[in-house]
N, C-alpha and C positions, 0 to 999 in steps of 0.2 A: 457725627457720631450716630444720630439716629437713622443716616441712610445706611450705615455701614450695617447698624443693626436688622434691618430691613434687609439689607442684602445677602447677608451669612444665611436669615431666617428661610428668604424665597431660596436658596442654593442649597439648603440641607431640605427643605419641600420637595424640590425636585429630585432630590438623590434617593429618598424615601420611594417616591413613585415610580422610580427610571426614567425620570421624564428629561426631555433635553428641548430648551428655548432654541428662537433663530439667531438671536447674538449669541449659542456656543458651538453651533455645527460648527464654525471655523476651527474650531480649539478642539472639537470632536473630529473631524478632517484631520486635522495634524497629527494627531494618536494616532488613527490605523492609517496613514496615507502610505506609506510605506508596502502594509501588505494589500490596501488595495488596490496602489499600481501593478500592473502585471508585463512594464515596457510599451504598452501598445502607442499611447501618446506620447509626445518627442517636441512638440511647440506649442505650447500656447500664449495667444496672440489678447490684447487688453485693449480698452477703445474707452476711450471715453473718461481714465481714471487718472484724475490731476494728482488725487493728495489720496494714496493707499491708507487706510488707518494700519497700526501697527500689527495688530492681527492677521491681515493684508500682506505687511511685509514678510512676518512672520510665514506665511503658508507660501508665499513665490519665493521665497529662499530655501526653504524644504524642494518643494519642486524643483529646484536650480542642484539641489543634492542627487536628484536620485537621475541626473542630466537630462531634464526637460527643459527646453529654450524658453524663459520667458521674455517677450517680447511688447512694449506697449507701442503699438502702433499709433500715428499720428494720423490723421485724414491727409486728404492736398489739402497744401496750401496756395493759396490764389492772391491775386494781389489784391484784388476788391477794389471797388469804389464808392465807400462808403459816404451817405450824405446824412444827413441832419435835418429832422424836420420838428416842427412843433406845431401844435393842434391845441383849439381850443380846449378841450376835454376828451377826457378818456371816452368818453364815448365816439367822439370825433376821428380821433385814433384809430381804434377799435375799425371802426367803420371803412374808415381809406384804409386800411391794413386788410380786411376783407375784399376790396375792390380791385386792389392791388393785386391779390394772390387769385381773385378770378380772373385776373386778365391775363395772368401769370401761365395761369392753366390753360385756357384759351388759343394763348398764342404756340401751345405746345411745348412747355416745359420740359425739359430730362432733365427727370431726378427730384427729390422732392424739396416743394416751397415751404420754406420754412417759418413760423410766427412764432418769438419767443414774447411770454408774459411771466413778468414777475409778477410774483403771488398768485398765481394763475386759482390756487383752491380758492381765493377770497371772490372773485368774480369770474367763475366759471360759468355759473346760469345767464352771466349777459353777455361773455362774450358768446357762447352758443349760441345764444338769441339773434346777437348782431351777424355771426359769420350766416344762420338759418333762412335769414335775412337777404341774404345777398346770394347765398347759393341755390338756395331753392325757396324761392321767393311765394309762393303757391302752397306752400305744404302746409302753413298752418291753415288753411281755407278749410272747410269741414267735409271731409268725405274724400279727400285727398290721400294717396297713397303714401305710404312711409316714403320717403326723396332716397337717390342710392348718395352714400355716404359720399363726398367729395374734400371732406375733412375728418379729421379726426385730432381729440382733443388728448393728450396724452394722459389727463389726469383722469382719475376716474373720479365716481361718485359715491357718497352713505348707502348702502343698498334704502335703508330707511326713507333715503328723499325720492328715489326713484317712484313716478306717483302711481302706479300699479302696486308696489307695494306700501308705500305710505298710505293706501287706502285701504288694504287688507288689515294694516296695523289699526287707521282707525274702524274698522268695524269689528273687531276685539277686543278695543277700549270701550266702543259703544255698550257692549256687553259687561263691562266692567261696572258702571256705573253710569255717570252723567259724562256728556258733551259739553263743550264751550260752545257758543253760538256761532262764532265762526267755524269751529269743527264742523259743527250739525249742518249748515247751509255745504262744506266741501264733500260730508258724506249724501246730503242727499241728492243732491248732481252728479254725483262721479259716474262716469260710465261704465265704472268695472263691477257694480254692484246690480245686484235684481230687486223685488218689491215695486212694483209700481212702474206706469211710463213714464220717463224723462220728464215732462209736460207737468202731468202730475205731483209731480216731486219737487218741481220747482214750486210750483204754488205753494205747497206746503214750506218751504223754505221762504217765500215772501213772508206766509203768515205768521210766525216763529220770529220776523223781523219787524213785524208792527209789534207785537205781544212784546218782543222787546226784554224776553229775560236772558239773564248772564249764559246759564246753564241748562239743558233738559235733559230726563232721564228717558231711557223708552219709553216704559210706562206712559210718561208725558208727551210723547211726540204719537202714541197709540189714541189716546184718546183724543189731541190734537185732528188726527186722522179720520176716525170716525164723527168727530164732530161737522169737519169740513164736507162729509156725504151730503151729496146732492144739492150743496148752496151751489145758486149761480156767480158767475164769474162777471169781470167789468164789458166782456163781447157778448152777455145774455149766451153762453153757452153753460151745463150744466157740469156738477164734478161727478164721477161715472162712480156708482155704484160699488161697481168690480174693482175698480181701483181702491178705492178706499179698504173696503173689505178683506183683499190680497194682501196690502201693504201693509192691516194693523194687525191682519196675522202672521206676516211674517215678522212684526216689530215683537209680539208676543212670542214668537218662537224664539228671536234673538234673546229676549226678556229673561226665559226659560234656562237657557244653557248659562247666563250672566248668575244666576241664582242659584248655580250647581258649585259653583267656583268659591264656595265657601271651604269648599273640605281639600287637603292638604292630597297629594300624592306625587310621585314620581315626574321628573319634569318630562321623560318619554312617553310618559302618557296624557301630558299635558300636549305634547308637540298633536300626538295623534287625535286627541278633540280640538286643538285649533286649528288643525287640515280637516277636519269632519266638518264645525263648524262655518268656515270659509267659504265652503261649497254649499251647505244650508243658502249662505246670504248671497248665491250668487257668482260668489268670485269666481273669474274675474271677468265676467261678464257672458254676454253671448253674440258679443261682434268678434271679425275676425281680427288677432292681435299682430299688432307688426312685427318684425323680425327685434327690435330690441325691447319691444314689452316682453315678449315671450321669453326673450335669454331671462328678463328679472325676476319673471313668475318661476320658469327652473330655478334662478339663483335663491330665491325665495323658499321653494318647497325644500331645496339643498340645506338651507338656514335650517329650518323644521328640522331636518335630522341632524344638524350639529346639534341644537337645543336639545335633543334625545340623546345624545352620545354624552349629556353632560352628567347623565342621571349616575352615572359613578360615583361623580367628586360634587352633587348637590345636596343636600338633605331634602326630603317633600317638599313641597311647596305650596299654595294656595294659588287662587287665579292671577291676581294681583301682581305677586311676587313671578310668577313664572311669566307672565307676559312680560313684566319689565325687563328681564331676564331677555327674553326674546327682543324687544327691542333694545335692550344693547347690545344684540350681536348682531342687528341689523344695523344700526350707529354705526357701529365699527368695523362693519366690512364692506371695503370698497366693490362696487362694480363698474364694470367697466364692458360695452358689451363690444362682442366682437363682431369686424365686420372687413370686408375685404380691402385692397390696399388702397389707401387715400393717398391723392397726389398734396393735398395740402396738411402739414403737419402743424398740430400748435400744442407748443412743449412750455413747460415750466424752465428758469434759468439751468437747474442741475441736469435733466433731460434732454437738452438742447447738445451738448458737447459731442464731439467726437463724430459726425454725423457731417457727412458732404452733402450740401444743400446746391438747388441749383441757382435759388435766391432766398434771401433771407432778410426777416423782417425784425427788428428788435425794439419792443415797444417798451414806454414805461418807464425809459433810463432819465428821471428829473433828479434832484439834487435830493430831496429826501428819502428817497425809494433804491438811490444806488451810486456809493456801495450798500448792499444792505448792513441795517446795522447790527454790534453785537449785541448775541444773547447767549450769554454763558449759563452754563447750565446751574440752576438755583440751587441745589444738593451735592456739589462740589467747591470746597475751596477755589476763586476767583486766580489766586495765585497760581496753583498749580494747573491747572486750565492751560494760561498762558506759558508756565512753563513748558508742556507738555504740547504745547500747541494745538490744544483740542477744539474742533470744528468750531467757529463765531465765541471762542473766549475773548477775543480783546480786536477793537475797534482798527487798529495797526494789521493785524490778521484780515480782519475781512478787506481793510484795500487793498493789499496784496495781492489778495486771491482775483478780487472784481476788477482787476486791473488785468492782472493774466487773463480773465476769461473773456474779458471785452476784448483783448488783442486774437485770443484764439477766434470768438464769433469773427471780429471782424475779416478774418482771413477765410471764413468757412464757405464762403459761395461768393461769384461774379461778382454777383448785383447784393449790396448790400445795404438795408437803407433803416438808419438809426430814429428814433421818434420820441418823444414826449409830449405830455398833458402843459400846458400853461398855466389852467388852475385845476382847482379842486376843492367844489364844495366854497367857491368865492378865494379861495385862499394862491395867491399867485405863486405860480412854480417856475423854474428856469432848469436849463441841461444841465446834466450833473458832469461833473468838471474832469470825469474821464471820456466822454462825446464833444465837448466845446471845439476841440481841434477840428473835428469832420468839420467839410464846408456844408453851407447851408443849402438844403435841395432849391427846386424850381417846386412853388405851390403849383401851379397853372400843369405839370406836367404828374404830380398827384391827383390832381384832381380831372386830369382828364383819363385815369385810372377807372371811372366812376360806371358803373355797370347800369343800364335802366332796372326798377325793379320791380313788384307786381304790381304797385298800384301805377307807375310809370307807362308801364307796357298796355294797361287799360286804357286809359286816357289815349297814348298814342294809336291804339287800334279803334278809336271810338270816332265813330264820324263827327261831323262838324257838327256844334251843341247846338241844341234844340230846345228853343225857352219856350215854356207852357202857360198860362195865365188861368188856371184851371182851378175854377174854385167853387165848381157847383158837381156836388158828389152826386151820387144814386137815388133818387127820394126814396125815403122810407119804405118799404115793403107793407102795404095799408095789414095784412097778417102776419106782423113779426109785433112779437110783442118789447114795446119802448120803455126800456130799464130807464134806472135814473133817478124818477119824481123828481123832487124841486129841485135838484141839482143841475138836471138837463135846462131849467129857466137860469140858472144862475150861472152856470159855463156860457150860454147862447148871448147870454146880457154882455159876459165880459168879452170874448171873442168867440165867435161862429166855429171855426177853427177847434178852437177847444171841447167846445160840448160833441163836435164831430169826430174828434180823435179818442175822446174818454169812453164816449156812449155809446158810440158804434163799431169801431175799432178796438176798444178795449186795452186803450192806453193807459196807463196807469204807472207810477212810480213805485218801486222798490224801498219800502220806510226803511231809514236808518238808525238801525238797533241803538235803543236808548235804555243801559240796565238801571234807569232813574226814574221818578214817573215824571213825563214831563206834563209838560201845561194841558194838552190834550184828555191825558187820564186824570188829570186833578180836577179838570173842568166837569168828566163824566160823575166822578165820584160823587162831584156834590148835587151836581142833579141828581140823580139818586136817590140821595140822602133827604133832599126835599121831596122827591117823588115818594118816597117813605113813608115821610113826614105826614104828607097832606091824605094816603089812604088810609094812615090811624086819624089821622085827626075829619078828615071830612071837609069841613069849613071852618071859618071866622067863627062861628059863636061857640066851639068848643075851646078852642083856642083860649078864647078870652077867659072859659071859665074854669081852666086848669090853674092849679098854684104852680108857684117858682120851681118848686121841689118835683111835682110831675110831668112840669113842661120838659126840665133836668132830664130827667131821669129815661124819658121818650126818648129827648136827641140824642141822649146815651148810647140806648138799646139799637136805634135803627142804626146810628153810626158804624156801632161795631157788627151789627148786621152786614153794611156795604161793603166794610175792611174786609170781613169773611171773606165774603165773595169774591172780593178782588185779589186776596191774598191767594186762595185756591188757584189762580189764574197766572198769579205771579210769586210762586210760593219764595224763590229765592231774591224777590228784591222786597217787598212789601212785611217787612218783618224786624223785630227790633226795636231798637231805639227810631227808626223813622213810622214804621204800626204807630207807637205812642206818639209823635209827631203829626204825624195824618187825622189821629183819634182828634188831638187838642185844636187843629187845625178847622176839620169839619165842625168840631161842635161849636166854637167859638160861633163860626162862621153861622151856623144854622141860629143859634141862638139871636145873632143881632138882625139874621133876616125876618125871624117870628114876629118880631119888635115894631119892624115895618110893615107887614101885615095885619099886625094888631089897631092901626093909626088907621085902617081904609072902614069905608063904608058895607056893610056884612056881604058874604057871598058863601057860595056853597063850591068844592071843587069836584069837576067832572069824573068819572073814574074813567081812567085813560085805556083807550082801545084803538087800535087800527083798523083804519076804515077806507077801501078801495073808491076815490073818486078819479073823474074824467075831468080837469079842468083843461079850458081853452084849445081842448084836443089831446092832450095827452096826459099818459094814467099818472094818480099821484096814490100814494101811500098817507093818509091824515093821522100823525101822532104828534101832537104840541105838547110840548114840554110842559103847559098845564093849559087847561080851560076852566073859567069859572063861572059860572052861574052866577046872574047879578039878582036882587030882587025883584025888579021886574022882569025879570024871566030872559033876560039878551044876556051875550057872550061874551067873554074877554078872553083875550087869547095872550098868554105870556111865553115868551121864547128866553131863557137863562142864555146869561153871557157870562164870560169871565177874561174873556177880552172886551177891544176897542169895539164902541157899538154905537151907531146913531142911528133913531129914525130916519135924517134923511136919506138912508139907503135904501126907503121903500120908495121913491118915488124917478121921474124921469127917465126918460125911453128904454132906458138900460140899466133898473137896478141893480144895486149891488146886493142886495138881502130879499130877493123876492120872497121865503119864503113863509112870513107872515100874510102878507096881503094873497098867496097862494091858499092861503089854509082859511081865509076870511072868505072869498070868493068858493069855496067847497062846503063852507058850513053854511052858507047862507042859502045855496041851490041844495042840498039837503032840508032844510025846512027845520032843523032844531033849533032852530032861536036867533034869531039876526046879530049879529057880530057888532058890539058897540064901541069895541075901543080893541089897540094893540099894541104891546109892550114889548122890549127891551127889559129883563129882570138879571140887573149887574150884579155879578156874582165878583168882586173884585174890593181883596178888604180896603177897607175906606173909602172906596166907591159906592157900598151898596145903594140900592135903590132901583127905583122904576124910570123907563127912558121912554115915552110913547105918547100916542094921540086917540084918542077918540071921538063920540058924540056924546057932546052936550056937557052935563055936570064933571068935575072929578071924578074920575074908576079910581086910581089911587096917587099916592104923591107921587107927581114927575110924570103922570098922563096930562097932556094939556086937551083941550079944546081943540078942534084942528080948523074950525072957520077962523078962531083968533089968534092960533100960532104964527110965528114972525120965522118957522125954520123953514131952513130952503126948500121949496118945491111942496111944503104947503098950500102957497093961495092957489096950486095949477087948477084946482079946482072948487066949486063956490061951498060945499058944503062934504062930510062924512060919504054920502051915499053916490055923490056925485065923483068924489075918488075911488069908491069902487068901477064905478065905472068905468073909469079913465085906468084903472088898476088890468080890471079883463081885455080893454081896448091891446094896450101895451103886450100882456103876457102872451095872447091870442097871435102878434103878430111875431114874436118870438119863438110860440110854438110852431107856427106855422114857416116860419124860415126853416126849422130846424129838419122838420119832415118833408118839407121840399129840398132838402141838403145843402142847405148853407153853410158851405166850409170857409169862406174866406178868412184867413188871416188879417183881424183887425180888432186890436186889442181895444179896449173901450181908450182907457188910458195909456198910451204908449211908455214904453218904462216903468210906471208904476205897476198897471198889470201885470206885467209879463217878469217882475222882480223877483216873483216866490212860485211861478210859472214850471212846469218839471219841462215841460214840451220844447222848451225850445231848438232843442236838435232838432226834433222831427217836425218844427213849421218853419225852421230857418229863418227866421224872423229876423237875425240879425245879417242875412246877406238880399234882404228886400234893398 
């Protein structure tokens, strides 16, 4: 009742307007067919049309009136020798179905080779991919010419996925509002857009993935922009001025027209600011476009004036509303782009018929996939469906049909060679029981079907391999200045390899966007919070002499100080109920640390400044997470942890934590006060405490003594001063590998090293 209602409603809508759907030209055709024949036509001929719907019959019995021959032609019929194959997976299929139809071509085919896929729209981007694959093997290589078409897919595509315009789309949402992070990293790569060089834009899209928020607005990715001006990168090269500058005024110009789209008007004039502004951002680039971008970019600007033609039957609009508007008319209209005649055809099952092939491929037919099954239409009585026999009402219908039609392919060309998946997704398949009777092919003469492809045809054209054993790089250029600081000791320690691919090559990983804060910003947070902490408070003896209530009231203040800050940074994760969680977290936390510094013997803390030293040859940056000043005037140096942490990873030819004993050896050749002990400060609740060694008395609980400590690689030396020594000996000859170009691949700890390791593609470590 309520479709019927719907239906009278849209049929008196359109009578209103004069307007006439594509489901009533028929019924419109049969009205005036009469005066608009005028004798000239006398046959028409039908291809391809099993089951006429009644409208159908209805118009070729009119024709048969006014004695025009209607005729359904049948293709040849051939006798075929049809065979039967099965394949591990659809993609396997897919594949020798491709291999098949190039050799097809190859050997000079007449007439066109045919591939039928059921559900062809559900995986059209892979088979594209697979047939892309095999017929022009090279094209996806960069700089590669569009390939001439040797296939063609019958089905088209969303104009909206096509990614020339799914990128114009997203840079009009950009304008909208906010981006998803995935959005943000595919708009700021795309190469159909301007702002900035390629290069450039990727960096900004790394930094956006350590920051790690869900969402960003312009605004946010402008100041983002300008912030990144002039920081050096992991290859010590710089980020260029002009770049920066270009990109955050055109993210501001983008910003500008986003800000306009508050006020309501016509959707034709909304078509003509998002064709104005398209060209602002660029679109769709300034490379040359291949022959099927550019049909989508027409098909696109065409879209633009349908969304104009609609300003009749819309009311104003706002920005919001008229783009979504725009994208669903780009949703919903297929493109398809044109291209000259392909000998390889790959049709969906209803596209397939009527069509003389010179071979044919018929993929897909497993037991759940065909016959297809029924689906009657949900807004009609089920009964009457099947009375009426309307298209997939009732399960008896569709085998009927899939029965005729496998007999019709099967007779459509020579060679005709039947296929299915085995599984799917784990799940085992078998033939569907209108193929079981075909015999079953020869695998060995499929698979000798098999084309080389480009990475094949490399290898075979490459002479006989040539192993290298090559593991001493460039030395160091003695006037390049050596990024890094303690990092380059601590890469060199674990593998040679590493420190040479990070620091000099400028290898680095890609963070994986985490909208959570994880253990890396919890860890920052709270140093912070103590870094806070310690320039209101000074030292130990204020400390001691504050009440309960203004010790409170401190770790309050700074707390919600660092949230600021961080929130500013992460406005869309760091907010809410986790704010109040973070709050309760840090202060807890700072509170029980106070506790343990109230227990040590008085000191003063340093105010923390970076300071350029030269240790062991190469430059380091000196900022410790605290220095304290002891009574008699020597040093303690504290490094916060909130992971796993031992001293002894300051010790042995290859530490793992050099850089305490790095920052011991800089303060001590500076001349401000001899370094007397060095901590471990576990930021890890239920852990807290001090992990370290010094000279002489207690620095604080959990420093020991380092002549009478029992931890590993303690006794290598007899006394504090005598470890420094043995400290400069080690890191010296560390530095010195590194700027002679020690690249070798040789992880300290084999497998445990190279566990959390990003490199390992690029030192192959696993085909040593």
């Amino acid at each position: 009742r309520a479709f019927r209602g719907w239906a009278r409603e849209y049929a008196s809508h359109c009578r209103r307007g004069n307007w006439v759907d594509l489901a009533s030209v028929g019924d419109l055709l049969l009205d005036g067919l009469a005066v608009v024949h005028a004798g000239g036509t006398r046959r028409v001929w039908l291809a391809g049309l099993d089951a006429p719907t009644p409208q159908q019959q209805s118009l070729f019995a009119a024709l048969a009136e006014l004695g025009i021959t209607v005729e359904n032609r049948q293709p040849p019929c051939h006798d075929g020798n049809g065979l039967r194959f099965g394949f591990a997976s659809q993609d396997d299929e897919l594949q020798a179905a491709a291999h098949w139809a190039r050799q097809r071509v190859e050997d000079g085919a007449v007439g066109p080779v045919g591939i039928v896929v059921p559900g062809l729209a559900a995986v059209r981007h892979r088979v594209a991919a697979i047939f892309e694959d095999v017929f022009a093997p090279g094209a996806a290589r960069p700089g590669s010419a569009e390939p001439t078409a040797a296939f063609n897919i019958s089905l088209g595509q969303p104009l909206a996925e096509v990614q020339v315009v799914a990128d114009a789309l997203l840079s009009l949402r950009a304008m909208d509002g906010r981006l998803s992070l995935p959005d943000c990293g595919r708009w700021l790569l795309s190469p159909y857009l301007g702002g900035g060089d390629a290069s450039w834009r990727a960096r900004l899209d790394a930094q956006l993935r350590q920051i790690g928020e869900p969402r960003y607005t312009l605004r946010r990715l402008s100041e983002l922009a300008v912030r990144m001006d002039g920081k050096p990168h992991a290859d010590g090269t710089q980020s260029s001025h002009g770049n920066a500058a270009s990109f955050a005024t055109f993210l501001q110009d983008l910003q500008a027209h986003g800000a306009s789209g508050t006020r309501r008007q016509a959707v034709s004039d909304w078509a003509a600011q998002f064709s104005s502004w398209l060209v602002g951002a660029g679109w769709p680039g300034d490379r040359a476009l291949g022959s099927q971008e550019y049909q989508a970019v027409q098909a696109f600007r065409e879209l633009l004036g349908s969304l104009a033609a609609l300003a009749p039957v819309l009311p104003p609009l706002d920005f919001s509303a008229a783009l979504s508007q725009l994208n669903r008319l780009a949703a919903g209209q297929v493109f398809q782009a044109r291209s000259g005649a392909a000998p390889v055809q790959i049709l969906g099952v209803l596209e397939a018929a009527g069509v003389d092939y010179s071979h044919l491929w018929l993929s897909g037919l497993h037991h759940q996939a065909w016959p297809e099954p029924a689906r009657p239409n949900p807004f009609l009585p089920i009964k009457l469906q099947r009375e009426l026999q309307m298209p997939r009402a009732g399960s008896e219908q569709q085998l009927d049909w899939a029965r005729t039609w496998t007999a019709r392919m099967l007779a459509s060309a020579p060679e005709v060679i039947v296929s299915y998946p085995r599984t799917r997704a784990d799940e085992p398949l078998r033939a569907s029981a209108l193929i079981v009777q075909l015999p079953e092919g020869d695998d060995d003469a499929i698979r000798s079907n098999r084309i080389p492809g480009d990475a094949d045809r490399v290898h075979a054209a490459a002479p006989a391999a040539e192993f290298l054993d090559d593991t001493v790089a460039p030395a160091v250029d003695p006037g390049r200045t050596v990024r890094g600081g303690v990092s380059v000791f601590k890469d060199q320690a674990a593998c040679p390899f590493r420190a040479f691919a990070i620091h000099r090559l400028g290898a680095c990983d890609v963070a994986a966007p985490d909208s959570s804060l994880d253990p890396r910003v919890r860890g920052n947070l709270a140093h912070r919070l103590l870094e806070l902490l310690w320039q209101a408070l000074g030292g130990q003896p204020r400390l001691l002499a504050m009440s309960a209530r203004e010790r409170g009231e401190l770790i309050r203040t700074c707390a919600e100080r660092v949230l600021a800050d961080e929130a500013r940074r992460r406005p869309h994760t760091l907010r809410g109920r986790l704010l109040g969680m973070e709050q309760t977290r840090l202060e807890s936390l700072a509170d029980a640390w106070l506790d343990i510094e109230a227990e040590r013997t008085s000191f003063e803390v340093e105010a923390e400044q970076s300071e350029s030293r030269t240790v062991a040859g190469l430059p380091v940056t000196l900022r410790p997470d605290r220095m304290d000043r002891l009574d008699d005037g020597q040093l303690f140096l504290v490094d916060y942890k909130t992971g796993q942490c031992n001293p002894k990873d300051w010790f042995g030819e290859r530490p793992d934590e050099p850089q305490l004993p790095v920052y011991a050896l800089a303060m001590d050749d500076m001349g401000e006060g001899r370094v007397a002990g060095l901590a471990f400060g576990v930021l890890r609740p239920g852990d807290l405490g001090y992990r370290g060694l010094g000279d002489g008395a207690e620095l604080a609980p959990g420093v020991n003594n380092v002549s009478s400590s029992r931890l590993h690689g303690a006794r290598e030396a007899a006394d504090w001063d005598a470890h420094k020594l043995l400290w400069r000996q080690r890191l010296s000859r560390l530095a010195q590998a590194y700027l002679e170009g020690d690249a070798r691949v040789d992880p300290k700890i084999p497998g445990a090293t190279c566990r959390y390791c990003e490199l390992q593609l690029l030192c192959r470590i696993h085909e040593s």
